[in-house]
Backbone as CSV, one residue per row, in Angstrom:
resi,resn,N_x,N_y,N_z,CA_x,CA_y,CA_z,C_x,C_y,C_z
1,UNK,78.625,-16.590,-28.937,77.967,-17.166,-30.062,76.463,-17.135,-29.836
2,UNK,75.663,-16.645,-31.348,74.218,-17.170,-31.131,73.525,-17.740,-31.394
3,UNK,73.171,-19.177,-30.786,72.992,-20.105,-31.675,71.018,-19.937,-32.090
4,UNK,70.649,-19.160,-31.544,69.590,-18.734,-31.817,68.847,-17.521,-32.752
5,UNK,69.518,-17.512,-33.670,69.439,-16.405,-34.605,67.832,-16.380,-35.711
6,UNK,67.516,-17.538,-35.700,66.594,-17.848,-36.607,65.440,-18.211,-35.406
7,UNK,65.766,-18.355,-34.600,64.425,-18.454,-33.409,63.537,-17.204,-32.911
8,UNK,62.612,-17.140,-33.237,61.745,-16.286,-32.940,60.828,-16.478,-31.858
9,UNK,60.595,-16.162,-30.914,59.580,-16.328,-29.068,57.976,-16.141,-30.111
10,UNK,57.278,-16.807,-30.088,55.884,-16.805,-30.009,55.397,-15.439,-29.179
11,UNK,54.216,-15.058,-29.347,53.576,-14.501,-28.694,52.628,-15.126,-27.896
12,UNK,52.281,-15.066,-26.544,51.224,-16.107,-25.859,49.618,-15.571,-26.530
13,UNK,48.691,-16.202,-26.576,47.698,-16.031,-27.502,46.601,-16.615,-25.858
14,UNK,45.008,-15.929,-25.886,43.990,-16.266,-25.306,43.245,-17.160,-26.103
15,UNK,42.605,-17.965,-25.727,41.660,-18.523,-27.126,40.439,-18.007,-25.986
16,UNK,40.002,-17.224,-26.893,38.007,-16.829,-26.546,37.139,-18.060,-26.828
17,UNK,37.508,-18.620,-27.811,36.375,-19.861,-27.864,35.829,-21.027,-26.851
18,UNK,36.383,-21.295,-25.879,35.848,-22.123,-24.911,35.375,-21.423,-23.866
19,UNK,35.509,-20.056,-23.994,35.202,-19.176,-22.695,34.037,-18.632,-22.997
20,UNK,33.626,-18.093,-24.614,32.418,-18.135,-25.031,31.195,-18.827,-24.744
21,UNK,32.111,-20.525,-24.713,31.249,-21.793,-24.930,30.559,-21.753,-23.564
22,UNK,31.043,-21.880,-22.587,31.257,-22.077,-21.285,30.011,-20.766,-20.226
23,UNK,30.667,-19.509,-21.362,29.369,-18.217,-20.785,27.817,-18.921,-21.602
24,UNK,28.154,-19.044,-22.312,26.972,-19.365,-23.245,25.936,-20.644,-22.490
25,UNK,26.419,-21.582,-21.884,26.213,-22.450,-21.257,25.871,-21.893,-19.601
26,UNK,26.716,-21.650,-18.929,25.965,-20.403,-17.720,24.703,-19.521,-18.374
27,UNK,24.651,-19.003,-19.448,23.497,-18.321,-19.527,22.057,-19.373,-19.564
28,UNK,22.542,-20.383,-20.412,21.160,-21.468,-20.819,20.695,-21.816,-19.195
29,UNK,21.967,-21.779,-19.103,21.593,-22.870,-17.713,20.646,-21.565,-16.443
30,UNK,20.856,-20.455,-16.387,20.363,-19.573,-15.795,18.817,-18.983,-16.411
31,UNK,18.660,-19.566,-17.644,17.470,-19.152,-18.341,16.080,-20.457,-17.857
32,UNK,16.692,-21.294,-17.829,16.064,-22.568,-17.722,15.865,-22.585,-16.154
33,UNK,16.794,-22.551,-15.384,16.222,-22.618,-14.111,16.111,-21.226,-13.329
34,UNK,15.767,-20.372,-13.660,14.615,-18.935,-13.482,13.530,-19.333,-12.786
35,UNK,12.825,-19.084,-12.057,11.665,-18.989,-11.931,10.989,-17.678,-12.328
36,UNK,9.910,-17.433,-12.728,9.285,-15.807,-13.343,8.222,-15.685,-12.615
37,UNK,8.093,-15.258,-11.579,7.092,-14.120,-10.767,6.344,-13.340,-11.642
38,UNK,4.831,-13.160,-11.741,4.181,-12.376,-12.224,3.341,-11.568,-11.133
39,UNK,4.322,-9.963,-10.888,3.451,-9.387,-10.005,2.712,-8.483,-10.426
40,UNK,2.515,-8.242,-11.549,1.429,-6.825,-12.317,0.095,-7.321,-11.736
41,UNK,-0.594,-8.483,-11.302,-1.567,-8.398,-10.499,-1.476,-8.982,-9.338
42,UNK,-2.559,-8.058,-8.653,-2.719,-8.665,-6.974,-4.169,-9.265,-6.960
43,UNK,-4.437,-10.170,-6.865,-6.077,-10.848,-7.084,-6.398,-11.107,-5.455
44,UNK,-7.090,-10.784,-4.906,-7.312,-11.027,-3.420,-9.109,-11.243,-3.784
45,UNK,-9.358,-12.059,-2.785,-10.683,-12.557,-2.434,-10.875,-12.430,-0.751
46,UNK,-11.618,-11.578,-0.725,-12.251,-11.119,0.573,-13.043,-12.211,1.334
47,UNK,-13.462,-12.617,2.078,-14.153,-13.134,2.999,-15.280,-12.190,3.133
48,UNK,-16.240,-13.327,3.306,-17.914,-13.015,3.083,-18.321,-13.194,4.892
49,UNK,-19.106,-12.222,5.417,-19.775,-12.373,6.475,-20.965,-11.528,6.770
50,UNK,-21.820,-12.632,7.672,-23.148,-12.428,8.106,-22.954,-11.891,9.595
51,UNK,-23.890,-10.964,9.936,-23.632,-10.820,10.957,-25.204,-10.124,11.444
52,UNK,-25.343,-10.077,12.810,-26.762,-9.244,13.364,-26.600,-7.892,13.316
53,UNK,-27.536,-7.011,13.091,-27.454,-6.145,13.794,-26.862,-5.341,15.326
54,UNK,-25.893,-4.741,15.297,-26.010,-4.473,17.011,-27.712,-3.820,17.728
55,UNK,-28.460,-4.427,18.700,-29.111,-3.648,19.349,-29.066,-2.457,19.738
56,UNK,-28.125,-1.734,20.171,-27.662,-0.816,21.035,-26.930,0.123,19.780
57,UNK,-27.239,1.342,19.460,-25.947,1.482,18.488,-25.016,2.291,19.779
58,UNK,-23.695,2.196,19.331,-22.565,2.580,19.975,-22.690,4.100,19.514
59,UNK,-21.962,5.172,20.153,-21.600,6.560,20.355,-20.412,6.432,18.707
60,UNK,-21.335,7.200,17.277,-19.999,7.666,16.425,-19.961,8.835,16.474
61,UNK,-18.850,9.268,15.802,-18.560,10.454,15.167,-18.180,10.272,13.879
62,UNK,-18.801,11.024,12.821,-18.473,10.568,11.280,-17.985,11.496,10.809
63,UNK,-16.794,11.207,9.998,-16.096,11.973,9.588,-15.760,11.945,7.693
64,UNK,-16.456,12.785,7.230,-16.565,12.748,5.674,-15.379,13.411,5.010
65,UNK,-14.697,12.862,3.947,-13.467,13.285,3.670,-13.872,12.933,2.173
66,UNK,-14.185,14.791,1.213,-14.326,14.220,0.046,-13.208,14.420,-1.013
67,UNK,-13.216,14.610,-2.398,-12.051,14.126,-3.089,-11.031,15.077,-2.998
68,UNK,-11.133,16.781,-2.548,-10.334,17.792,-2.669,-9.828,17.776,-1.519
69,UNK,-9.842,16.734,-0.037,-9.038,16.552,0.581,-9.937,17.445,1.877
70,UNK,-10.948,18.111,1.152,-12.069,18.689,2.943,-12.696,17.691,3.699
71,UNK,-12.465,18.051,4.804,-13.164,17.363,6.020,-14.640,17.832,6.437
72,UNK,-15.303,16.987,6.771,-16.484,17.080,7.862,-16.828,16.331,8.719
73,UNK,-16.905,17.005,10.345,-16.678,16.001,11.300,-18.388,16.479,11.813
74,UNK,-19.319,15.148,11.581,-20.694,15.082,12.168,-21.043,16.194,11.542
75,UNK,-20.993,16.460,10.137,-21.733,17.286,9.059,-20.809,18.580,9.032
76,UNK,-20.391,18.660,9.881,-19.773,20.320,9.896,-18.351,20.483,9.234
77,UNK,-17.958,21.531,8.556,-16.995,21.348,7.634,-15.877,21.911,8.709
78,UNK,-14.672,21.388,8.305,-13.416,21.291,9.615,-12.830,22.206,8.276
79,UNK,-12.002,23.035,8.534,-10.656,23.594,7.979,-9.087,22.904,8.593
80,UNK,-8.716,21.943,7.317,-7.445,21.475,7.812,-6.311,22.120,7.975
81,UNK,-6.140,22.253,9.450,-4.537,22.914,9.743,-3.529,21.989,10.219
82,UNK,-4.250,21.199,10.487,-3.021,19.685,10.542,-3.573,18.551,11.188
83,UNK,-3.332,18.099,12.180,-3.730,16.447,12.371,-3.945,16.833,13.970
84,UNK,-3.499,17.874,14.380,-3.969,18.022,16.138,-5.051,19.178,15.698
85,UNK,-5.209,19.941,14.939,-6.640,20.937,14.664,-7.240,19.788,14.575
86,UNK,-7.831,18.725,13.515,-8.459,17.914,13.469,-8.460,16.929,14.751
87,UNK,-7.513,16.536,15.757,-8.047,16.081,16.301,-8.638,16.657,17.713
88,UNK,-8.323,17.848,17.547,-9.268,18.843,18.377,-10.971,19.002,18.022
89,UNK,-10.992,18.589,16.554,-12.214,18.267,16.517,-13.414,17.265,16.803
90,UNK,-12.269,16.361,16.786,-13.091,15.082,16.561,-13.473,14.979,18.410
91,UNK,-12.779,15.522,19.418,-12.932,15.690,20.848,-13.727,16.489,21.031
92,UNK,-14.104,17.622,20.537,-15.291,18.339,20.530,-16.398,17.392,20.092
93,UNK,-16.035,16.561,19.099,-17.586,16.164,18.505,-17.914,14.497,19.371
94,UNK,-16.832,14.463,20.074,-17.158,13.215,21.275,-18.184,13.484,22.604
95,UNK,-17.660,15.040,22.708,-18.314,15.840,23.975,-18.911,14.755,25.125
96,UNK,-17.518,14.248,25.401,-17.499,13.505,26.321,-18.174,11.741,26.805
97,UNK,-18.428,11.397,25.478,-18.986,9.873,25.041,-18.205,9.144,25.207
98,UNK,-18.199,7.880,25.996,-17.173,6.616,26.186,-17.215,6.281,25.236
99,UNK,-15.467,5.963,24.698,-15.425,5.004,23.860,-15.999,5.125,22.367
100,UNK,-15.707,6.503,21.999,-16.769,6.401,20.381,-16.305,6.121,19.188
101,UNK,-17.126,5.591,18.577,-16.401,4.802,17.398,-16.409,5.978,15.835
102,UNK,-15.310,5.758,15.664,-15.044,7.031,14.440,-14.933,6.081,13.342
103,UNK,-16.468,6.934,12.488,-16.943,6.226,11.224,-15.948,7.023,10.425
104,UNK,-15.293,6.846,9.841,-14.677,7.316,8.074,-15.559,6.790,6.597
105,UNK,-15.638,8.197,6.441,-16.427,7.997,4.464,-15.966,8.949,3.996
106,UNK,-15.130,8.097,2.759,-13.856,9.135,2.226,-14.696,8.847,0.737
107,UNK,-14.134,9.580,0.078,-14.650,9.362,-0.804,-13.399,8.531,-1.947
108,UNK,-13.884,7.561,-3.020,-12.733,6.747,-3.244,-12.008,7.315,-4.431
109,UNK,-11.624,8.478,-4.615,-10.674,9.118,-5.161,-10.273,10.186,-4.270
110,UNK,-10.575,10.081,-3.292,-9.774,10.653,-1.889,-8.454,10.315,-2.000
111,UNK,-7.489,11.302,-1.589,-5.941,10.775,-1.124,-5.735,9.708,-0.159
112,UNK,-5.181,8.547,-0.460,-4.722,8.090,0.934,-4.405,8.746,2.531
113,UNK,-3.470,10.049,2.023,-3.620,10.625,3.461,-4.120,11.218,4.056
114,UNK,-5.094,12.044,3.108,-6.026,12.349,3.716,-7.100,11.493,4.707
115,UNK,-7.487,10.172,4.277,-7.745,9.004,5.582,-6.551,8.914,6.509
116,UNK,-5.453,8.981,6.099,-4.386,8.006,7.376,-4.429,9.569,8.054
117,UNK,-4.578,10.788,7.452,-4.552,12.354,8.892,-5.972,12.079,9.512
118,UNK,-7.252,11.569,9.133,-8.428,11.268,10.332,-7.978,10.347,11.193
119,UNK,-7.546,9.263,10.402,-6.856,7.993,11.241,-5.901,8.570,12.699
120,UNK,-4.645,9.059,12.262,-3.740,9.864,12.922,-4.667,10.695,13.787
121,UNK,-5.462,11.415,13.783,-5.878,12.286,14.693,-6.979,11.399,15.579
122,UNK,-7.853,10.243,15.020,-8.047,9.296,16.162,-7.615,8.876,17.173
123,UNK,-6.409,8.320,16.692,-5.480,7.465,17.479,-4.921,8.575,18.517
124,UNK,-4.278,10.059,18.154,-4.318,10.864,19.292,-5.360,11.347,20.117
125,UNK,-6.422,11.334,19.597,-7.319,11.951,20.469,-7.519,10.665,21.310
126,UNK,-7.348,9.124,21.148,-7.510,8.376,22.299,-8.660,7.408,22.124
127,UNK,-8.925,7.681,20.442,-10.713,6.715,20.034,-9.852,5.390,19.284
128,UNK,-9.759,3.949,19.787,-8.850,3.212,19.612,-10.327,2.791,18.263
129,UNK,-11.093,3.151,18.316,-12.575,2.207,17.317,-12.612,2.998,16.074
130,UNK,-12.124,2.559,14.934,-12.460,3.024,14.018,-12.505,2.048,12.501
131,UNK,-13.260,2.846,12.206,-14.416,1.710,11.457,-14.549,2.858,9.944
132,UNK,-14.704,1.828,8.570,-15.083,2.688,7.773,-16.408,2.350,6.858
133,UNK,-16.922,3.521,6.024,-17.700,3.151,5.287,-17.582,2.554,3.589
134,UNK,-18.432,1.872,3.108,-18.198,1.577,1.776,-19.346,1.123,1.367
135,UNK,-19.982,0.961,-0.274,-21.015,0.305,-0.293,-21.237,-0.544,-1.145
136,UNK,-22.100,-1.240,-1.287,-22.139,-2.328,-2.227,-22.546,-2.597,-3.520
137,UNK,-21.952,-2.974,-4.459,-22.662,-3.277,-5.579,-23.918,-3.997,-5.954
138,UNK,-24.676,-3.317,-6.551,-26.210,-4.535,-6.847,-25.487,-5.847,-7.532
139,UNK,-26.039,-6.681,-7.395,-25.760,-8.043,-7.475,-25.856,-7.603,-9.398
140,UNK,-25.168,-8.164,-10.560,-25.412,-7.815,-11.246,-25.905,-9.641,-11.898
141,UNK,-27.482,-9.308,-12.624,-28.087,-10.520,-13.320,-27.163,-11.139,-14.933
142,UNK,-26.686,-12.163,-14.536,-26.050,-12.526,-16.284,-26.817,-12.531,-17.009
């Protein structure tokens, strides 16, 4: 016998609406406690210093690096073949001076690596002093 003839099984059903409610609420709540970082600028303030003259000037070698990436070590133009040609130069232009301090003046639309290959060929040739140039703006009157 069936005594179930007129009974029909439901289908089980999700309800989306409290799960909506619930994301919707994770989102507020993730909007509100955000913090927002603004890194499109870097504002740095340099430190100001006075200082003497040295008496004595120290032993350089200057090395001019202008925007097409040529070298000149103590005026003379270097042909770059890599970072040990150059620092074959910069040992020639020490010709045997303790300790000399390697000026860099790049010019400021110079490549970065083009400074970090003088840099690099310092540091191999064994000149731990290096120092660069830059210059200053006239004070401008408001």
């Amino acid at each position: 016998m069936n005594f179930q003839r007129g009974w029909r099984r439901d289908e089980p059903e999700i309800n989306l609406i409290p799960l909506i409610d619930l994301l919707l609420v994770i989102i507020i709540f993730l909007v509100i406690t955000t913090t927002y970082a603004r890194f499109a600028e870097l504002q740095i303030n340099l430190p100001e210093a006075q200082g003497e003259t040295a008496k004595e000037t120290p032993a350089q070698i200057e090395v001019n690096v202008d925007l097409n990436g040529n070298y000149h070590v103590n005026g003379r133009p270097v042909a770059f073949t890599g970072v040990d040609s150059l620092r074959e130069h910069l040992v020639e232009a020490a010709s045997g001076q303790k300790d000399p301090i390697v000026v860099i003046s790049a010019d400021a639309r110079a490549t970065h690596q083009a400074v970090i290959h003088v840099m690099d060929a310092a540091r191999r040739a064994g000149f731990n002093r290096v120092t660069f140039v830059t210059q200053t703006q006239p004070d401008q009157v408001p």
